[in-house]
N, C-alpha and C positions, 0 to 999 in steps of 0.2 A: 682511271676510268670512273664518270659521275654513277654514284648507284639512284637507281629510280624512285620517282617518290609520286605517288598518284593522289590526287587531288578530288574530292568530286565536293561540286557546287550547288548547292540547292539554293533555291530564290524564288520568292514567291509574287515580284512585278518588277514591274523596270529601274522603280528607284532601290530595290533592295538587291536586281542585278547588279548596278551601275556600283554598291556598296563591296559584293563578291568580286568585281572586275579590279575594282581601286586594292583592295587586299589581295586577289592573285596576284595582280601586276608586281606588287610592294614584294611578296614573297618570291617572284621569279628574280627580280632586282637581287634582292640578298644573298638568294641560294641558285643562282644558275652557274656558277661554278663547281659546284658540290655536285649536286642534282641535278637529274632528269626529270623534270616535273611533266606528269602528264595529267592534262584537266579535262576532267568531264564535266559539261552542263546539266542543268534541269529545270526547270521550273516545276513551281509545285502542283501547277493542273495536271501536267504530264501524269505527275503521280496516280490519278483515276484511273488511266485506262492501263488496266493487266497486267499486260505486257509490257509496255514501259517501266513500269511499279516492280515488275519482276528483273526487269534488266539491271534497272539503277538499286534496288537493293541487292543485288550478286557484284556491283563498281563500290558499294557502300561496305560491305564486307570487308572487302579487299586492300582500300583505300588506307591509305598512311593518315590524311587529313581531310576532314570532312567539313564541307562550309555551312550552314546554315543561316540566310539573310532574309530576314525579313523587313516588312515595310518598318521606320522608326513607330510608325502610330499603330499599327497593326496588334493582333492578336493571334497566337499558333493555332491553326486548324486542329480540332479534334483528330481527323483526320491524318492531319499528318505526324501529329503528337504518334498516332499507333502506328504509322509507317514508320515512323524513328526508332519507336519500340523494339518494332518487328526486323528491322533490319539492322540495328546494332545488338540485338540478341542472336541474331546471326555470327556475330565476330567470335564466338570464343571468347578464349584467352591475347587475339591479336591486341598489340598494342597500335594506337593511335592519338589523333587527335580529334575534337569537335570545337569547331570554332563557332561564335554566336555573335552574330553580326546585325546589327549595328552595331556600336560600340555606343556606351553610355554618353559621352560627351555628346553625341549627336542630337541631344536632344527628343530620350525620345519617350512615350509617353509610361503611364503605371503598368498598364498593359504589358506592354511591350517589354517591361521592365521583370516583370511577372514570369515574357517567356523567357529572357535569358538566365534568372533563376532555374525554370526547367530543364534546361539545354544543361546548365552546368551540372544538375543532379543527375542529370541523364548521364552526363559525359562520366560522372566518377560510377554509377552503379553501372556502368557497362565498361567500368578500366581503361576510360581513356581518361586526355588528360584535356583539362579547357583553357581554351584562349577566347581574348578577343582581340588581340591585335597579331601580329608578325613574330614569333619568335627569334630572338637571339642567335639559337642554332637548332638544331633538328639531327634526331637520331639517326645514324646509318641503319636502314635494314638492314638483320645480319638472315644470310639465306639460308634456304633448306638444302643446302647441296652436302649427302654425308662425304664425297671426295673434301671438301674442305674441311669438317671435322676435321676428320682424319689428318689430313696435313696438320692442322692447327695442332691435335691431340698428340704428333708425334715430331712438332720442331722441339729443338734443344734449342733454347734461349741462353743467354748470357745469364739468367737468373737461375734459372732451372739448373747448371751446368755447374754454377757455383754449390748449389744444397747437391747435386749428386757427386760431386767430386771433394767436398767438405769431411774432413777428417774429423768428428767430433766424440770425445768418449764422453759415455754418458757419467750421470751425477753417480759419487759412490765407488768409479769402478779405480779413482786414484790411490 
Protein backbone atom coordinates (compact mmCIF):
# COMPACT_ATOMS: atom_id res chain seq x y z
CA UNK A 1 0.00 0.00 0.00
CA UNK A 2 1.62 3.79 -1.15
CA UNK A 3 1.53 5.90 2.07
CA UNK A 4 0.29 9.46 1.28
CA UNK A 5 2.35 12.36 0.97
CA UNK A 6 0.50 15.97 0.41
CA UNK A 7 2.05 18.50 -1.44
CA UNK A 8 1.02 22.16 -1.44
CA UNK A 9 2.22 24.60 -3.99
CA UNK A 10 2.55 28.10 -3.66
CA UNK A 11 3.31 30.34 -6.83
CA UNK A 12 3.36 33.71 -7.25
CA UNK A 13 2.65 34.06 -11.50
CA UNK A 14 2.57 31.83 -14.30
CA UNK A 15 6.33 31.51 -14.89
CA UNK A 16 6.95 30.57 -11.30
CA UNK A 17 3.72 28.25 -11.78
CA UNK A 18 5.09 26.71 -14.75
CA UNK A 19 8.65 26.19 -12.31
CA UNK A 20 6.22 24.28 -9.33
CA UNK A 21 4.45 22.11 -12.22
CA UNK A 22 8.12 21.04 -13.86
CA UNK A 23 9.18 20.08 -9.99
CA UNK A 24 5.78 18.24 -9.07
CA UNK A 25 5.77 16.50 -12.35
CA UNK A 26 9.72 15.43 -11.62
CA UNK A 27 8.52 14.37 -8.03
CA UNK A 28 5.35 12.39 -9.14
CA UNK A 29 7.88 10.64 -11.87
CA UNK A 30 10.23 9.43 -8.98
CA UNK A 31 7.84 8.77 -6.10
CA UNK A 32 4.51 7.37 -7.79
CA UNK A 33 5.35 4.16 -6.85
CA UNK A 34 5.94 4.83 -3.23
CA UNK A 35 3.44 7.55 -2.76
CA UNK A 36 0.23 9.06 -2.95
CA UNK A 37 0.96 12.33 -3.65
CA UNK A 38 -1.83 14.79 -3.26
CA UNK A 39 -1.20 18.50 -4.63
CA UNK A 40 -2.72 21.41 -3.70
CA UNK A 41 -2.40 24.90 -5.70
CA UNK A 42 -2.31 28.53 -4.81
CA UNK A 43 -1.23 31.33 -5.92
CA UNK A 44 -0.03 33.97 -4.01
CA UNK A 45 -3.04 36.74 -4.46
CA UNK A 46 -5.18 33.98 -3.21
CA UNK A 47 -3.41 34.54 -0.14
CA UNK A 48 -5.29 38.19 0.59
CA UNK A 49 -8.51 37.20 0.80
CA UNK A 50 -9.39 35.22 4.42
CA UNK A 51 -10.55 32.68 3.84
CA UNK A 52 -8.41 31.20 1.32
CA UNK A 53 -5.28 32.50 3.54
CA UNK A 54 -7.23 30.43 6.29
CA UNK A 55 -7.79 27.25 4.20
CA UNK A 56 -4.09 26.91 2.53
CA UNK A 57 -2.50 27.68 5.92
CA UNK A 58 -4.53 24.52 7.72
CA UNK A 59 -3.03 22.30 3.79
CA UNK A 60 0.30 24.07 4.97
CA UNK A 61 0.31 22.72 8.40
CA UNK A 62 -0.39 19.36 7.34
CA UNK A 63 1.51 19.16 4.31
CA UNK A 64 4.74 16.54 4.08
CA UNK A 65 6.17 19.20 1.28
CA UNK A 66 5.64 22.67 0.73
CA UNK A 67 6.48 24.34 -2.65
CA UNK A 68 7.34 27.89 -2.75
CA UNK A 69 8.06 29.46 -6.58
CA UNK A 70 8.67 32.52 -7.24
CA UNK A 71 9.26 34.63 -10.29
CA UNK A 72 13.37 34.10 -11.19
CA UNK A 73 13.60 38.12 -11.05
CA UNK A 74 11.05 38.74 -8.42
CA UNK A 75 11.15 39.57 -4.67
CA UNK A 76 9.10 37.79 -1.55
CA UNK A 77 6.20 39.79 -0.63
CA UNK A 78 6.20 41.22 2.90
CA UNK A 79 3.26 39.79 3.00
CA UNK A 80 3.81 36.69 2.25
CA UNK A 81 7.13 36.46 4.08
CA UNK A 82 4.27 36.70 7.35
CA UNK A 83 1.92 34.12 5.83
CA UNK A 84 4.94 31.69 5.84
CA UNK A 85 5.64 32.70 9.13
CA UNK A 86 2.24 32.27 10.29
CA UNK A 87 1.62 29.26 8.87
CA UNK A 88 4.63 27.17 9.45
CA UNK A 89 4.61 28.17 13.15
CA UNK A 90 1.48 26.46 12.95
CA UNK A 91 3.43 23.02 12.36
CA UNK A 92 4.69 22.04 15.73
CA UNK A 93 7.18 19.63 15.86
CA UNK A 94 5.70 18.08 12.34
CA UNK A 95 8.42 17.31 10.13
CA UNK A 96 8.56 18.36 6.44
CA UNK A 97 9.92 19.88 3.76
CA UNK A 98 10.03 23.66 2.00
CA UNK A 99 11.23 23.69 -1.22
CA UNK A 100 12.35 27.17 -2.85
CA UNK A 101 12.00 27.48 -6.32
CA UNK A 102 13.55 28.52 -8.80
CA UNK A 103 16.58 26.81 -8.45
CA UNK A 104 19.80 28.97 -8.73
CA UNK A 105 21.02 27.81 -12.19
CA UNK A 106 17.92 29.61 -13.62
CA UNK A 107 19.34 32.40 -13.64
CA UNK A 108 17.98 34.35 -11.33
CA UNK A 109 18.40 37.72 -9.93
CA UNK A 110 20.17 39.12 -6.28
CA UNK A 111 16.80 39.57 -5.27
CA UNK A 112 15.49 36.62 -5.76
CA UNK A 113 18.69 35.13 -4.58
CA UNK A 114 17.99 36.92 -1.13
CA UNK A 115 14.56 35.22 -1.01
CA UNK A 116 15.90 31.65 -1.26
CA UNK A 117 18.21 32.60 1.57
CA UNK A 118 14.94 33.29 3.48
CA UNK A 119 13.07 30.30 2.64
CA UNK A 120 16.10 28.14 3.67
CA UNK A 121 16.26 30.08 7.24
CA UNK A 122 12.68 29.65 7.37
CA UNK A 123 12.80 26.08 6.57
CA UNK A 124 15.48 25.08 9.41
CA UNK A 125 13.79 27.66 12.27
CA UNK A 126 10.71 25.90 11.67
CA UNK A 127 12.23 22.05 11.49
CA UNK A 128 11.97 21.42 8.36
CA UNK A 129 14.32 20.50 5.89
CA UNK A 130 15.18 22.55 2.30
CA UNK A 131 15.35 21.53 -1.08
CA UNK A 132 15.54 22.96 -4.32
CA UNK A 133 15.38 20.29 -6.40
CA UNK A 134 13.74 16.60 -6.30
CA UNK A 135 14.96 14.52 -3.58
CA UNK A 136 16.59 11.14 -3.88
CA UNK A 137 13.98 9.51 -1.43
CA UNK A 138 11.37 10.76 1.03
CA UNK A 139 10.38 9.77 4.34
CA UNK A 140 7.41 7.40 5.11
CA UNK A 141 4.98 9.17 7.37
CA UNK A 142 4.84 6.95 10.19
CA UNK A 143 0.99 7.32 11.72
CA UNK A 144 -0.83 8.16 14.53
CA UNK A 145 -2.65 4.99 14.83
CA UNK A 146 -1.87 3.57 18.64
CA UNK A 147 -3.37 0.00 17.36
CA UNK A 148 -0.01 -0.06 15.37
CA UNK A 149 2.18 1.03 18.26
CA UNK A 150 0.97 -1.49 19.76
CA UNK A 151 1.63 -4.28 17.30
CA UNK A 152 4.97 -2.74 16.57
CA UNK A 153 5.61 -2.51 20.68
CA UNK A 154 4.64 -6.23 21.12
CA UNK A 155 6.17 -8.20 17.82
CA UNK A 156 9.03 -10.48 18.83
CA UNK A 157 11.65 -10.04 16.11
CA UNK A 158 14.31 -12.25 15.16
CA UNK A 159 16.60 -9.71 17.07
CA UNK A 160 14.49 -9.09 20.07
CA UNK A 161 14.16 -13.01 20.51
CA UNK A 162 17.82 -13.65 20.40
CA UNK A 163 18.63 -10.76 23.67
CA UNK A 164 15.57 -12.47 25.41
CA UNK A 165 16.42 -16.07 25.04
CA UNK A 166 20.45 -15.19 25.34
CA UNK A 167 21.80 -17.00 28.27
CA UNK A 168 24.48 -14.43 29.51
CA UNK A 169 26.09 -14.46 33.01
CA UNK A 170 27.14 -11.53 34.02
CA UNK A 171 30.92 -10.15 34.63
CA UNK A 172 32.32 -11.66 38.00
CA UNK A 173 29.74 -14.08 38.68
CA UNK A 174 32.51 -17.08 36.94
Amino acid sequence: MKSKCTVLALFEDESAREAAMQFCDALVERFWTEFNLQMTWARWSELEHPRLAQQTEAQARESQIIVVASNPKGVLPERISWWLEAALSGRGEREGVLVGLPLAEAGISPEAAATQVYLRKLAHRHGLDYLTAVPQSLPHPETECPELYNARATQVTSVLDKILHRSHIPPGML
